[in-house]
mmCIF file of the N, C-alpha and C atoms, coordinates in Angstrom:
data_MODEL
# 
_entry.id   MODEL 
# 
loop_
_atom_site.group_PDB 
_atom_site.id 
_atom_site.type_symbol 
_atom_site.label_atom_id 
_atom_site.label_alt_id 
_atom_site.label_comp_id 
_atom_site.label_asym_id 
_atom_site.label_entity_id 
_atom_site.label_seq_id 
_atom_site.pdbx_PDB_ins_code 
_atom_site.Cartn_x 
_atom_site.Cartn_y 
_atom_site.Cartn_z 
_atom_site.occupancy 
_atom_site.B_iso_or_equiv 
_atom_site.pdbx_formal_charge 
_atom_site.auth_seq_id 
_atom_site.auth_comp_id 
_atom_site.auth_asym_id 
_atom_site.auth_atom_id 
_atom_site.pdbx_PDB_model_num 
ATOM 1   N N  . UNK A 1 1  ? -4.012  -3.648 8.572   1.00 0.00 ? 1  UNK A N  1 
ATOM 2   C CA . UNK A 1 1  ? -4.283  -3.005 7.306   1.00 0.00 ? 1  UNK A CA 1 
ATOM 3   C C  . UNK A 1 1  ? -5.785  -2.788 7.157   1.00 0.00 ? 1  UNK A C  1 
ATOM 4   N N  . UNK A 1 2  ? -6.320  -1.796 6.483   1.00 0.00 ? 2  UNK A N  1 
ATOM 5   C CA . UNK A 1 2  ? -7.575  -1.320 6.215   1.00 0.00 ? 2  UNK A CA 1 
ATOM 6   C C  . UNK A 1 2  ? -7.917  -2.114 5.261   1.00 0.00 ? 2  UNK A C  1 
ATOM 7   N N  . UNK A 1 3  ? -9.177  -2.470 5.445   1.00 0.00 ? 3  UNK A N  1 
ATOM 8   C CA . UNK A 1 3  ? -9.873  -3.234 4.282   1.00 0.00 ? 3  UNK A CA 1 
ATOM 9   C C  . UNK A 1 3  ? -10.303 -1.922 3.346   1.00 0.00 ? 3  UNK A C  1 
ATOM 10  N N  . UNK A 1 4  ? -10.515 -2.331 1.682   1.00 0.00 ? 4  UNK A N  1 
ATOM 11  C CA . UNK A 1 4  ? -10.903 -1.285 0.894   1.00 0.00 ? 4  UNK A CA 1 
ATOM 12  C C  . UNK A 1 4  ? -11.783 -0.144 1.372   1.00 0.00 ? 4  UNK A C  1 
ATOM 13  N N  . UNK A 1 5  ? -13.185 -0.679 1.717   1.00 0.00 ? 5  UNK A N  1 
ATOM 14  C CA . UNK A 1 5  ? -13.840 -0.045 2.008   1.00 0.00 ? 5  UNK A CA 1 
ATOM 15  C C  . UNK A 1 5  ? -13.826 1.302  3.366   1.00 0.00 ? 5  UNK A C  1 
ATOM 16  N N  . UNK A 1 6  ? -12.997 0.579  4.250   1.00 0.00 ? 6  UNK A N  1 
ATOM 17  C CA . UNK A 1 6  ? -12.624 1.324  5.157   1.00 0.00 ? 6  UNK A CA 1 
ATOM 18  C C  . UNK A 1 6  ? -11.711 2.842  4.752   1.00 0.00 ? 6  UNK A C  1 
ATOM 19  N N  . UNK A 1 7  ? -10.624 2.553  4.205   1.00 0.00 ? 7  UNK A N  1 
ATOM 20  C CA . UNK A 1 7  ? -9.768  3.291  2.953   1.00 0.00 ? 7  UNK A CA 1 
ATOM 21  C C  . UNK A 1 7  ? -10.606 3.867  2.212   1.00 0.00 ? 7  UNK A C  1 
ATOM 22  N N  . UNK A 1 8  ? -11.592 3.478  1.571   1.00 0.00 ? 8  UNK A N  1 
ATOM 23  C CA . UNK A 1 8  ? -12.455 4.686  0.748   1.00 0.00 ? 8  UNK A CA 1 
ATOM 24  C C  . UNK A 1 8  ? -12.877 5.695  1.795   1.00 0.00 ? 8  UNK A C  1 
ATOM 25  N N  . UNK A 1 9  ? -13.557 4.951  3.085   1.00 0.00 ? 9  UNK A N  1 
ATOM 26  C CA . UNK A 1 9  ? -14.352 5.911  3.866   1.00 0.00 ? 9  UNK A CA 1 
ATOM 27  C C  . UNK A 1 9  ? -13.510 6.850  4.682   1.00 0.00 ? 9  UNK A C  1 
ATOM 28  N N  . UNK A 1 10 ? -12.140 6.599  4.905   1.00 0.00 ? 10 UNK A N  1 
ATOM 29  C CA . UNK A 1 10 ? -10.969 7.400  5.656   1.00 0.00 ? 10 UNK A CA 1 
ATOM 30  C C  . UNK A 1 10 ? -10.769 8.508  4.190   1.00 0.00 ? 10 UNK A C  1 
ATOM 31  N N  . UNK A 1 11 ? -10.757 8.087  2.655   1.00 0.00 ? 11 UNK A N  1 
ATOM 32  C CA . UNK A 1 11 ? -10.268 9.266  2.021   1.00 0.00 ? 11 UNK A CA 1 
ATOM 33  C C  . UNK A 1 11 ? -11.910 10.173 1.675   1.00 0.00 ? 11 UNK A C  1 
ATOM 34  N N  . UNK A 1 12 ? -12.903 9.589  1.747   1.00 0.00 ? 12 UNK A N  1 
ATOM 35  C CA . UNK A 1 12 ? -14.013 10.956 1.756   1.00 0.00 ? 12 UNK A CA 1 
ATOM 36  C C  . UNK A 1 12 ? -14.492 11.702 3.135   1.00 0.00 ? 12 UNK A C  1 
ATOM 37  N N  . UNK A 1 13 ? -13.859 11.292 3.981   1.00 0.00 ? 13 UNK A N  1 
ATOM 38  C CA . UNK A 1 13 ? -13.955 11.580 5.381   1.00 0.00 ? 13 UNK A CA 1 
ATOM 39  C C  . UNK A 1 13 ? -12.868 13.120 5.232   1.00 0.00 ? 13 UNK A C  1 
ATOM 40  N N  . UNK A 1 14 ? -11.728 12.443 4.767   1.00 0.00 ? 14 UNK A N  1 
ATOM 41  C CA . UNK A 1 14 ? -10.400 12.982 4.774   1.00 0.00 ? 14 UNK A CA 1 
ATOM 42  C C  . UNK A 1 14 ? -11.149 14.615 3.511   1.00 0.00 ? 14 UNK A C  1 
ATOM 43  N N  . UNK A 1 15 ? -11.454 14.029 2.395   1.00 0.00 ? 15 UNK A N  1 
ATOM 44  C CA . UNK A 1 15 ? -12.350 14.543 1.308   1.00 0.00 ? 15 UNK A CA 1 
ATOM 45  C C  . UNK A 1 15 ? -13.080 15.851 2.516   1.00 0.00 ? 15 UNK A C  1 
ATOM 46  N N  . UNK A 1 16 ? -13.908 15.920 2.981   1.00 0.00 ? 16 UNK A N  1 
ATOM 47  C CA . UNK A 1 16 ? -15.352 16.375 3.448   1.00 0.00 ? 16 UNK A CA 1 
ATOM 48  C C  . UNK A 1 16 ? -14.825 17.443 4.423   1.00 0.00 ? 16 UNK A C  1 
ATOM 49  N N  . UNK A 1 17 ? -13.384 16.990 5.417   1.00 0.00 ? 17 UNK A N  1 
ATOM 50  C CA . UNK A 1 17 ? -12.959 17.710 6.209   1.00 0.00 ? 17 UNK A CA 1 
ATOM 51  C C  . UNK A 1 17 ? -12.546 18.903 5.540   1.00 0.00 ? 17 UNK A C  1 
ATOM 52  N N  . UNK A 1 18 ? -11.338 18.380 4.344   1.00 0.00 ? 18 UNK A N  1 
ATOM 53  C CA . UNK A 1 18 ? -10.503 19.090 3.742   1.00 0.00 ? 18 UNK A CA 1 
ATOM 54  C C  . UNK A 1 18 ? -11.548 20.170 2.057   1.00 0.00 ? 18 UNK A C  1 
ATOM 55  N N  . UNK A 1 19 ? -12.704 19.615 2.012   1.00 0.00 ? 19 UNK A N  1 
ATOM 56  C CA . UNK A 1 19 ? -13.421 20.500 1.016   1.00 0.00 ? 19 UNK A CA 1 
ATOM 57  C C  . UNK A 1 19 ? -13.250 21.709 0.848   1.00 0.00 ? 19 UNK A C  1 
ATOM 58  N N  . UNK A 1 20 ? -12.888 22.972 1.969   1.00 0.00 ? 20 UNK A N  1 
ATOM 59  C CA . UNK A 1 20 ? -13.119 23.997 1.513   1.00 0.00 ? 20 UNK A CA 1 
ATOM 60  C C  . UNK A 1 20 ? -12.248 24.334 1.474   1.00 0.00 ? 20 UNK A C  1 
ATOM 61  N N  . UNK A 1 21 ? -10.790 24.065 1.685   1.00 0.00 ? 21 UNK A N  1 
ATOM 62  C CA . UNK A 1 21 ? -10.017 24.505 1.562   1.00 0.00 ? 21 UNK A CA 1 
ATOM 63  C C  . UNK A 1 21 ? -9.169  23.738 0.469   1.00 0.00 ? 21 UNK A C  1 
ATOM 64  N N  . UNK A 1 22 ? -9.627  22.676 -0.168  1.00 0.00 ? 22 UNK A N  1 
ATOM 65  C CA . UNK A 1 22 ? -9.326  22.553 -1.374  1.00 0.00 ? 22 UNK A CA 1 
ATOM 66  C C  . UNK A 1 22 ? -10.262 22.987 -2.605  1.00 0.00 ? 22 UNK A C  1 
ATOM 67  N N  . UNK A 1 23 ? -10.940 23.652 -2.231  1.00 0.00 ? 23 UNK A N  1 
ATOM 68  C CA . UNK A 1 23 ? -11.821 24.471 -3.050  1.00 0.00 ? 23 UNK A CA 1 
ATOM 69  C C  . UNK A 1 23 ? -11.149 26.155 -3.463  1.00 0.00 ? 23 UNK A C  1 
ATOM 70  N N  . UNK A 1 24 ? -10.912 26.687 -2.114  1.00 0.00 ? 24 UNK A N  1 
ATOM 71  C CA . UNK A 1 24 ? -10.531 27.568 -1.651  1.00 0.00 ? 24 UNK A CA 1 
ATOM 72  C C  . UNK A 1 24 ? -8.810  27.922 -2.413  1.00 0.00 ? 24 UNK A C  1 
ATOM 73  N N  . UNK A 1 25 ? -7.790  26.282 -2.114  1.00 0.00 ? 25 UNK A N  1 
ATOM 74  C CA . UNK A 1 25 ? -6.287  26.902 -2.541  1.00 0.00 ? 25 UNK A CA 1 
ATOM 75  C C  . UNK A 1 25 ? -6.246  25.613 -3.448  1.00 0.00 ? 25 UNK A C  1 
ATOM 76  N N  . UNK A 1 26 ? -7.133  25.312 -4.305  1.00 0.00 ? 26 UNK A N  1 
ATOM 77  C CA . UNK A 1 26 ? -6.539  24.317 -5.100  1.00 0.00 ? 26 UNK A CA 1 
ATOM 78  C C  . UNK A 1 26 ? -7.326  23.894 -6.473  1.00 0.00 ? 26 UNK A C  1 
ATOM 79  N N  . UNK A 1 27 ? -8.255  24.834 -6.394  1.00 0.00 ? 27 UNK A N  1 
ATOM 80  C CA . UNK A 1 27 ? -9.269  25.544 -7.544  1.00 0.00 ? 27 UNK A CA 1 
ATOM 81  C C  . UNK A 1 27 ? -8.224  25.116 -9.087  1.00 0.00 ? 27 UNK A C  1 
ATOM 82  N N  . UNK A 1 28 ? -8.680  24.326 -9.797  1.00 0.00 ? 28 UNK A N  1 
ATOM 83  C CA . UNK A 1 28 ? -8.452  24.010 -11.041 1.00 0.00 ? 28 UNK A CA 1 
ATOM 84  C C  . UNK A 1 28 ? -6.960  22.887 -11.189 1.00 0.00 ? 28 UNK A C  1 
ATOM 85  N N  . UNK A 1 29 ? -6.350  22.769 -9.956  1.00 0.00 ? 29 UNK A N  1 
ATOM 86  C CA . UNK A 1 29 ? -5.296  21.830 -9.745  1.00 0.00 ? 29 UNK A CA 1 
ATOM 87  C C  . UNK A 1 29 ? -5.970  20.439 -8.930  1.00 0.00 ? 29 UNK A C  1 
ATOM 88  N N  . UNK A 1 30 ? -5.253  19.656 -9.594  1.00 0.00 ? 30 UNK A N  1 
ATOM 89  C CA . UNK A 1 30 ? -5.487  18.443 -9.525  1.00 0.00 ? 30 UNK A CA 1 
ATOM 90  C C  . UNK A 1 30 ? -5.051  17.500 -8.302  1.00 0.00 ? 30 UNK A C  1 
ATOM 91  N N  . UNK A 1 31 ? -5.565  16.912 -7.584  1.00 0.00 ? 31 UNK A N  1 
ATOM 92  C CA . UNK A 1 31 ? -5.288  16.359 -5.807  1.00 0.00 ? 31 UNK A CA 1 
ATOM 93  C C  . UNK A 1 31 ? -5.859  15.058 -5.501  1.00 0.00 ? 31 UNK A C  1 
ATOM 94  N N  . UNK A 1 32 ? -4.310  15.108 -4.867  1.00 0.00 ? 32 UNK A N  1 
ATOM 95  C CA . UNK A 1 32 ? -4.758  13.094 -4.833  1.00 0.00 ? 32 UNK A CA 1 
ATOM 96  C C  . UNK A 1 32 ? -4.705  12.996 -3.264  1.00 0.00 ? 32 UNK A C  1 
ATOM 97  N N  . UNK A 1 33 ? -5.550  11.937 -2.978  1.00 0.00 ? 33 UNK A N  1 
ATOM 98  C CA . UNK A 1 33 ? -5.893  11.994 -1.472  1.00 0.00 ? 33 UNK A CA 1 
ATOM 99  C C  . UNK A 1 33 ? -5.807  10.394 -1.271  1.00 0.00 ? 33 UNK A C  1 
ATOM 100 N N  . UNK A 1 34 ? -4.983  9.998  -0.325  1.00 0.00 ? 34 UNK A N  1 
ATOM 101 C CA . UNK A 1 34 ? -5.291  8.906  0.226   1.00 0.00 ? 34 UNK A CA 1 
ATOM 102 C C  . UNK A 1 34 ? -4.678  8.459  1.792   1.00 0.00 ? 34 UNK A C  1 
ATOM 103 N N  . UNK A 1 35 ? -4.616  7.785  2.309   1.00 0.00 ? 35 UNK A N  1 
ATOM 104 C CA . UNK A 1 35 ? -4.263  7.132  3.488   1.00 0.00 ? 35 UNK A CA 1 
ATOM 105 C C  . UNK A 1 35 ? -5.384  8.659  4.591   1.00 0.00 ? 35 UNK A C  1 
ATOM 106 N N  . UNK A 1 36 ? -6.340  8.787  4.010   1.00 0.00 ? 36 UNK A N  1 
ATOM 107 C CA . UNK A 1 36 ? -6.588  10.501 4.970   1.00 0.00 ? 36 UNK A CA 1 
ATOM 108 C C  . UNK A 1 36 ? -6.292  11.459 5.051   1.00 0.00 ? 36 UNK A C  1 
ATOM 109 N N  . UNK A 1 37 ? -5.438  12.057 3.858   1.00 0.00 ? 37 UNK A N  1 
ATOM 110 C CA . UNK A 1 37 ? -4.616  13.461 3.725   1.00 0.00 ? 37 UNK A CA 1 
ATOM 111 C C  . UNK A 1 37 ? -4.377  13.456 2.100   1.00 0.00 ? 37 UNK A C  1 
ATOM 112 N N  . UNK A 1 38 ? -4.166  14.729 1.872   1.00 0.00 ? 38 UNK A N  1 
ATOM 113 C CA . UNK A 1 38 ? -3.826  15.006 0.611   1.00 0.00 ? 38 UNK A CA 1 
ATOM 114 C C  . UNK A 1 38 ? -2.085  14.750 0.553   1.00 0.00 ? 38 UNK A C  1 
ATOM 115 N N  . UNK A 1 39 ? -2.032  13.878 -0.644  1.00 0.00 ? 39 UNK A N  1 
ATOM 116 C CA . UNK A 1 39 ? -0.434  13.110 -0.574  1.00 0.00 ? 39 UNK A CA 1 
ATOM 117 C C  . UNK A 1 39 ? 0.084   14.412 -1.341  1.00 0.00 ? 39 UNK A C  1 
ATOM 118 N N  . UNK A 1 40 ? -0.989  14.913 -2.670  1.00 0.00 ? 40 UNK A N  1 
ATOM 119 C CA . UNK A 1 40 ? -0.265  15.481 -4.082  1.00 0.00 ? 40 UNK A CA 1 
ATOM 120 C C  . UNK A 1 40 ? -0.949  16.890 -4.497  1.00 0.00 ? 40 UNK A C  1 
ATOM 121 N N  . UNK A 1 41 ? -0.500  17.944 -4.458  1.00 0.00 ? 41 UNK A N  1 
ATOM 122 C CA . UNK A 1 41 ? -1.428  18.905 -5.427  1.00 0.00 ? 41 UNK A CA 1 
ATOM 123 C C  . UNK A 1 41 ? -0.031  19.218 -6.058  1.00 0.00 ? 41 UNK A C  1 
ATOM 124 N N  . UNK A 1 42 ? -1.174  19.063 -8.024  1.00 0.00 ? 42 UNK A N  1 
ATOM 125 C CA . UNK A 1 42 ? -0.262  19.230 -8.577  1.00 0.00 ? 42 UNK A CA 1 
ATOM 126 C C  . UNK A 1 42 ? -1.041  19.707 -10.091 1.00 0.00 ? 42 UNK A C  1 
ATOM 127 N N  . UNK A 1 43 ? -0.282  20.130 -11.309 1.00 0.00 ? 43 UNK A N  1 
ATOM 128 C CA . UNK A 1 43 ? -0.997  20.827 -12.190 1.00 0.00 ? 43 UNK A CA 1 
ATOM 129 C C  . UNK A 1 43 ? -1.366  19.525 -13.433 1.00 0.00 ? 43 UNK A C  1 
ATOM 130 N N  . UNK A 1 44 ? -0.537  18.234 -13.397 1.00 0.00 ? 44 UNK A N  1 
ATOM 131 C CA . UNK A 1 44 ? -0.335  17.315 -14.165 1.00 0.00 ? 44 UNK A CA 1 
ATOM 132 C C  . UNK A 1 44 ? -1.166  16.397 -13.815 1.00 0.00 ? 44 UNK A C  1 
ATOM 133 N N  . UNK A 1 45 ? -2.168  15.691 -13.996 1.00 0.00 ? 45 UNK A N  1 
ATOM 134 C CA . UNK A 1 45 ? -2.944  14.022 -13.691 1.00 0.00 ? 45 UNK A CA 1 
ATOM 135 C C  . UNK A 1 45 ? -2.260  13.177 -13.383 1.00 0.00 ? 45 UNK A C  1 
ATOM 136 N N  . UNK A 1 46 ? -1.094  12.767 -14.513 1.00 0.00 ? 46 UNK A N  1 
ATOM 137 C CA . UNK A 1 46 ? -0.466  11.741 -14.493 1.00 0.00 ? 46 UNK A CA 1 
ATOM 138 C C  . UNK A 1 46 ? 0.561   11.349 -12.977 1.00 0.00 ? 46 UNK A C  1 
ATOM 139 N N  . UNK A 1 47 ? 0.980   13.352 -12.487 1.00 0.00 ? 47 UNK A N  1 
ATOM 140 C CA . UNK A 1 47 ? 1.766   13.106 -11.670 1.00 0.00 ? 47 UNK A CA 1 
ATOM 141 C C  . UNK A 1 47 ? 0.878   12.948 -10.291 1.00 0.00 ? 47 UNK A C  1 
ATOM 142 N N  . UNK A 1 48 ? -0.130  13.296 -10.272 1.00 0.00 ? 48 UNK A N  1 
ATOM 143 C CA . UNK A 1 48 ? -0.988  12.862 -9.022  1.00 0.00 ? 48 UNK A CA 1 
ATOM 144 C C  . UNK A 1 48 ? -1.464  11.768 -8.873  1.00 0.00 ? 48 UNK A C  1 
ATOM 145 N N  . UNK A 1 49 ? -1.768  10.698 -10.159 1.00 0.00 ? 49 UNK A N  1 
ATOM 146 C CA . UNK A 1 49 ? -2.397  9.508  -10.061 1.00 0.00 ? 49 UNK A CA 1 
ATOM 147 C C  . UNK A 1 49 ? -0.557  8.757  -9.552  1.00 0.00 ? 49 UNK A C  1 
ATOM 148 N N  . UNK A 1 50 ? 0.081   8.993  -10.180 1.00 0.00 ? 50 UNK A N  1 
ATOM 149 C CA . UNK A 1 50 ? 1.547   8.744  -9.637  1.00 0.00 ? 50 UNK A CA 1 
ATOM 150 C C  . UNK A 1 50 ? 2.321   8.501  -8.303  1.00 0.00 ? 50 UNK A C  1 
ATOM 151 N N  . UNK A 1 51 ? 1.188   9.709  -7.695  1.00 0.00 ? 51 UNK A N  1 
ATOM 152 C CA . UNK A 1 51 ? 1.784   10.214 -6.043  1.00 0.00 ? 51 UNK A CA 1 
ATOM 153 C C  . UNK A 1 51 ? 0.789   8.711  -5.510  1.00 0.00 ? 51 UNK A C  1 
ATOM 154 N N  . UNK A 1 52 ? -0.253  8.563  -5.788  1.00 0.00 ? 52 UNK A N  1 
ATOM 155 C CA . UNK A 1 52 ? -1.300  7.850  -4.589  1.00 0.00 ? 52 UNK A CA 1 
ATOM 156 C C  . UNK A 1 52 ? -1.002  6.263  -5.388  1.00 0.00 ? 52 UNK A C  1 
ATOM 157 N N  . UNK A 1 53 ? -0.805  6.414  -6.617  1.00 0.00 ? 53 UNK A N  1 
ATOM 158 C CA . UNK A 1 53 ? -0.743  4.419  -6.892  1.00 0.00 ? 53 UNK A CA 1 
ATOM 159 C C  . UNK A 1 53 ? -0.216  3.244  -6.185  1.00 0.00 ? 53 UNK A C  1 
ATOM 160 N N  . UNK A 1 54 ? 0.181   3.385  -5.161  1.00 0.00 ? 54 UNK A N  1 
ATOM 161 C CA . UNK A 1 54 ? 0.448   2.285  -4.320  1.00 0.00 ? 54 UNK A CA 1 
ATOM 162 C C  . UNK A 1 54 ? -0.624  1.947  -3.248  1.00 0.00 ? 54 UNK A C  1 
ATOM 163 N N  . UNK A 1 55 ? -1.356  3.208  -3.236  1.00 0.00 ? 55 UNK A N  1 
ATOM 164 C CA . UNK A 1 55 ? -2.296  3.198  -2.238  1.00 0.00 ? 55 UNK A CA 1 
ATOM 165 C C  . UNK A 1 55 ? -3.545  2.196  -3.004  1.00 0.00 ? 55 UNK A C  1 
ATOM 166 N N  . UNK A 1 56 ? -3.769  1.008  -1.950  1.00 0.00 ? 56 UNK A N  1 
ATOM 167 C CA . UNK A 1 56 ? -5.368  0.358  -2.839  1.00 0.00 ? 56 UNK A CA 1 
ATOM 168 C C  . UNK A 1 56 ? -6.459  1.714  -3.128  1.00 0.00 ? 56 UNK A C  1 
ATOM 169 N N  . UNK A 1 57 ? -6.709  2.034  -2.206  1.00 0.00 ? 57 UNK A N  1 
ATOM 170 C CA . UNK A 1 57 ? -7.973  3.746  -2.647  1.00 0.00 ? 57 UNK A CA 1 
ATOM 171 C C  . UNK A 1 57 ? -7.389  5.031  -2.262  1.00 0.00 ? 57 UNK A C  1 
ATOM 172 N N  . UNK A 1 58 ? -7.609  5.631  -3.305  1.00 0.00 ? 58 UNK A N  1 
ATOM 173 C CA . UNK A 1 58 ? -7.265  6.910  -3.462  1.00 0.00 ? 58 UNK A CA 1 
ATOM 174 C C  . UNK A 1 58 ? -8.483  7.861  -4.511  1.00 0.00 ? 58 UNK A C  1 
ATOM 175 N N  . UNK A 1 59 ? -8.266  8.837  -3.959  1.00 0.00 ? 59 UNK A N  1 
ATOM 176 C CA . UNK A 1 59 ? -9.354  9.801  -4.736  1.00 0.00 ? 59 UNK A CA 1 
ATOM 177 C C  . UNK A 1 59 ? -8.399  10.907 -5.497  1.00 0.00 ? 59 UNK A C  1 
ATOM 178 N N  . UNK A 1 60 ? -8.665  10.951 -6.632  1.00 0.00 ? 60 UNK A N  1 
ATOM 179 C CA . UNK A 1 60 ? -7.712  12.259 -7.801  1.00 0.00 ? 60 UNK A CA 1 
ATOM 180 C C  . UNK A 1 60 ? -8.764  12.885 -8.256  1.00 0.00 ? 60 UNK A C  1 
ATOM 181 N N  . UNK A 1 61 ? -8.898  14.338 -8.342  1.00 0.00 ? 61 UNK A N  1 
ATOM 182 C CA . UNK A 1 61 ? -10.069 15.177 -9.004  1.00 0.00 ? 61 UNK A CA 1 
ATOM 183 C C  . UNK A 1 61 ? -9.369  16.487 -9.090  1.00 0.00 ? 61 UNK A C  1 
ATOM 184 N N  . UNK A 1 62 ? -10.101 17.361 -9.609  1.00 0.00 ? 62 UNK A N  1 
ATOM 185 C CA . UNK A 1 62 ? -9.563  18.507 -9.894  1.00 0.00 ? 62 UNK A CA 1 
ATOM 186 C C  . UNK A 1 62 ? -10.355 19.244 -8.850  1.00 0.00 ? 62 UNK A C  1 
ATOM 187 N N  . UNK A 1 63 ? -9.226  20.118 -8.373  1.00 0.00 ? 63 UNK A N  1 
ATOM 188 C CA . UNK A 1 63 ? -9.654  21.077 -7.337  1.00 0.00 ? 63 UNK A CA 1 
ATOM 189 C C  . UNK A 1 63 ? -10.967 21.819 -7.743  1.00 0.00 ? 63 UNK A C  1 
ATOM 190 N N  . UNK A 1 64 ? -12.208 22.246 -6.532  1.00 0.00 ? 64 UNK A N  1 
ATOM 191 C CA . UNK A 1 64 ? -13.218 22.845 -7.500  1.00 0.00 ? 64 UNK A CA 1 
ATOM 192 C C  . UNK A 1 64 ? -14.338 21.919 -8.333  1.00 0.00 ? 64 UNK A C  1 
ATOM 193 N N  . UNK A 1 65 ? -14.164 21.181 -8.164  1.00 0.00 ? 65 UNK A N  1 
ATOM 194 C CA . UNK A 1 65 ? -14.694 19.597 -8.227  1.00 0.00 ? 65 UNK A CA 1 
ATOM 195 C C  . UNK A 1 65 ? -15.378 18.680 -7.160  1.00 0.00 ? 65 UNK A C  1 
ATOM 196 N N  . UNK A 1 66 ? -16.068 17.900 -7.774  1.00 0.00 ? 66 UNK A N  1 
ATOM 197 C CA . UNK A 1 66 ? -16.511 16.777 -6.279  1.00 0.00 ? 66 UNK A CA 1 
ATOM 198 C C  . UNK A 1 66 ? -15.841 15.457 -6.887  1.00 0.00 ? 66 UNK A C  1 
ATOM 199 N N  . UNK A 1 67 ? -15.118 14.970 -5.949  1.00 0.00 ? 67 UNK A N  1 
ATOM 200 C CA . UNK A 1 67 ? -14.408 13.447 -6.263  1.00 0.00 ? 67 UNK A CA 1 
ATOM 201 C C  . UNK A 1 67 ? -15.507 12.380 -6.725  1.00 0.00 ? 67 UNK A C  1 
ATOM 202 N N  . UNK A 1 68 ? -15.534 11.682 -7.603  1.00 0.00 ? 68 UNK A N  1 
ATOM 203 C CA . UNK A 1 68 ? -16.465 10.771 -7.968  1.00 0.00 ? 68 UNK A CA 1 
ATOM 204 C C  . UNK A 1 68 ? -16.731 9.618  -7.344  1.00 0.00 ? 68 UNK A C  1 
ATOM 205 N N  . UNK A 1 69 ? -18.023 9.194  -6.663  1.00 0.00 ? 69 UNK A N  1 
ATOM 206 C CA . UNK A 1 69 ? -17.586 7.922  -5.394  1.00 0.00 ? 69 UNK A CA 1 
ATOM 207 C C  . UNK A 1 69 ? -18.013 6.902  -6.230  1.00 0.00 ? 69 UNK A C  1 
ATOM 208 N N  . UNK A 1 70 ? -17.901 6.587  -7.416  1.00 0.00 ? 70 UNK A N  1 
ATOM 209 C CA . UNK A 1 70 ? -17.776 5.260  -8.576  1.00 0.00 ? 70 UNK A CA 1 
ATOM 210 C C  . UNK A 1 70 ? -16.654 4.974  -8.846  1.00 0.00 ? 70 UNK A C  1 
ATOM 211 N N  . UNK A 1 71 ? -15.817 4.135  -8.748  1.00 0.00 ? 71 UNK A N  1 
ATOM 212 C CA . UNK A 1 71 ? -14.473 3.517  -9.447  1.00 0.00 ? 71 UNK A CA 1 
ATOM 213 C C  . UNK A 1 71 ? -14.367 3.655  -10.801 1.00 0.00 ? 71 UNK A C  1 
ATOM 214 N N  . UNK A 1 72 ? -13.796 4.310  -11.345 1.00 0.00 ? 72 UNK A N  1 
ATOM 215 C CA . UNK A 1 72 ? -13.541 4.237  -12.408 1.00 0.00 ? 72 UNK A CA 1 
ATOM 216 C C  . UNK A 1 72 ? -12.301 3.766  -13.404 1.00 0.00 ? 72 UNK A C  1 
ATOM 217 N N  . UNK A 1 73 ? -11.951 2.722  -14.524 1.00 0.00 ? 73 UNK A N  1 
ATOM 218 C CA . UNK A 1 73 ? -10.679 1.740  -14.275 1.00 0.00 ? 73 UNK A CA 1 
ATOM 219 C C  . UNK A 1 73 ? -10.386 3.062  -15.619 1.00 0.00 ? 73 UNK A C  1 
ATOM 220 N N  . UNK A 1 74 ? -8.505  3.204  -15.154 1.00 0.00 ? 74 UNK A N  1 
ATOM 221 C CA . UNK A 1 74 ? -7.718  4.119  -16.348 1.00 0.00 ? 74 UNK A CA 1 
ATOM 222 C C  . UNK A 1 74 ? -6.134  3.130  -16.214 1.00 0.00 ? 74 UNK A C  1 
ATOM 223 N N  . UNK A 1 75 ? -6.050  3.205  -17.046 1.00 0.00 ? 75 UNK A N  1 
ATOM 224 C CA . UNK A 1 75 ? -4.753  2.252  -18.105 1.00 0.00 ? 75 UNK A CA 1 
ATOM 225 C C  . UNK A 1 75 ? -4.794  0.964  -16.876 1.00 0.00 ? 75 UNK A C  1 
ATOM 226 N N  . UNK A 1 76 ? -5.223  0.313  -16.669 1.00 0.00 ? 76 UNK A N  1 
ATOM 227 C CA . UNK A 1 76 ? -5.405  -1.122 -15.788 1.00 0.00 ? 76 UNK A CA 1 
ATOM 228 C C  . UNK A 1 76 ? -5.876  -0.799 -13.961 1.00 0.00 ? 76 UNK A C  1 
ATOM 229 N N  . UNK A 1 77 ? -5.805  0.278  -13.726 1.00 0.00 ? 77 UNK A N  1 
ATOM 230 C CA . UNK A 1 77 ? -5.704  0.395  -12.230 1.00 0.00 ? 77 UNK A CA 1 
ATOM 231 C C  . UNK A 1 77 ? -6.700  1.223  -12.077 1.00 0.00 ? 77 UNK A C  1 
ATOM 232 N N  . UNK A 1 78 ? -7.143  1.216  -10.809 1.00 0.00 ? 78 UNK A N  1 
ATOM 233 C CA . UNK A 1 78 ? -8.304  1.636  -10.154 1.00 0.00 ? 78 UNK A CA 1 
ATOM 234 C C  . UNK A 1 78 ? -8.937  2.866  -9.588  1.00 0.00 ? 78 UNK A C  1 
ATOM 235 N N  . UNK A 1 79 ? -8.899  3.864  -10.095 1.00 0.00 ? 79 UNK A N  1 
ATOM 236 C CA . UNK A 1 79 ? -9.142  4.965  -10.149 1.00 0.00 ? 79 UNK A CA 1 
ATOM 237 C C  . UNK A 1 79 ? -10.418 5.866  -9.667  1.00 0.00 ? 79 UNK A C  1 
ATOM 238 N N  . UNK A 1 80 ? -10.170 7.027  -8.512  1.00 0.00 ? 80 UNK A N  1 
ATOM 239 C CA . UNK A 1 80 ? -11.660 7.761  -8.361  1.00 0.00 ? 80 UNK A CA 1 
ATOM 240 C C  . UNK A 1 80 ? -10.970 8.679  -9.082  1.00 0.00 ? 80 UNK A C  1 
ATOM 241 N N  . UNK A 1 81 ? -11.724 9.810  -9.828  1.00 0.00 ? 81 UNK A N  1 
ATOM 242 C CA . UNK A 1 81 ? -11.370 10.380 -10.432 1.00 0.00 ? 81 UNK A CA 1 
ATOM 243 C C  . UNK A 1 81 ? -12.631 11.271 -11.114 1.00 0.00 ? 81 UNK A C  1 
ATOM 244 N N  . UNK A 1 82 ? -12.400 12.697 -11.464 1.00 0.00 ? 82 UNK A N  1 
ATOM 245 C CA . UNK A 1 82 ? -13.079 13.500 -12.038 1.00 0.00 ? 82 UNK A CA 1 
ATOM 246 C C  . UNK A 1 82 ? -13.031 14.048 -12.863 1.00 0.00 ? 82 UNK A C  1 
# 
């Protein structure tokens, strides 16, 4: 198993590869990224923070956006988010 940090650096890795083309087809929709791939694009928050919550790190932002590399905590759990 990946330690956290490792998991953050596999989803902005994952992030950096995948930038322009989630710029490109995902402009104002919301995308959750973890294990290294995008799990979720979807138009709802709730249902993207939904798709990745089992994952310890995951990144959710809105397409068209830069993922925030600060943790940020939403209703008890651990959240990147934009």
């Amino acid at each position: 198993m990946l330690t956290f940090d490792k998991q953050k650096a596999k989803n902005f890795a994952a992030y950096e590869r995948l930038k322009e083309e989630i710029h490109r087809k995902h402009r104002g929709h919301y995308v959750a990224i973890a294990d290294g791939r995008i799990i979720r694009v979807t138009d709802d928050f709730d249902e993207a923070v939904a798709a990745v919550e089992n994952f310890e790190h995951h990144l959710v932002f809105k397409g068209g956006t830069e993922p925030d590399p600060v943790p940020v905590r939403l209703r008890g759990w651990l959240r990147i988010s934009s």
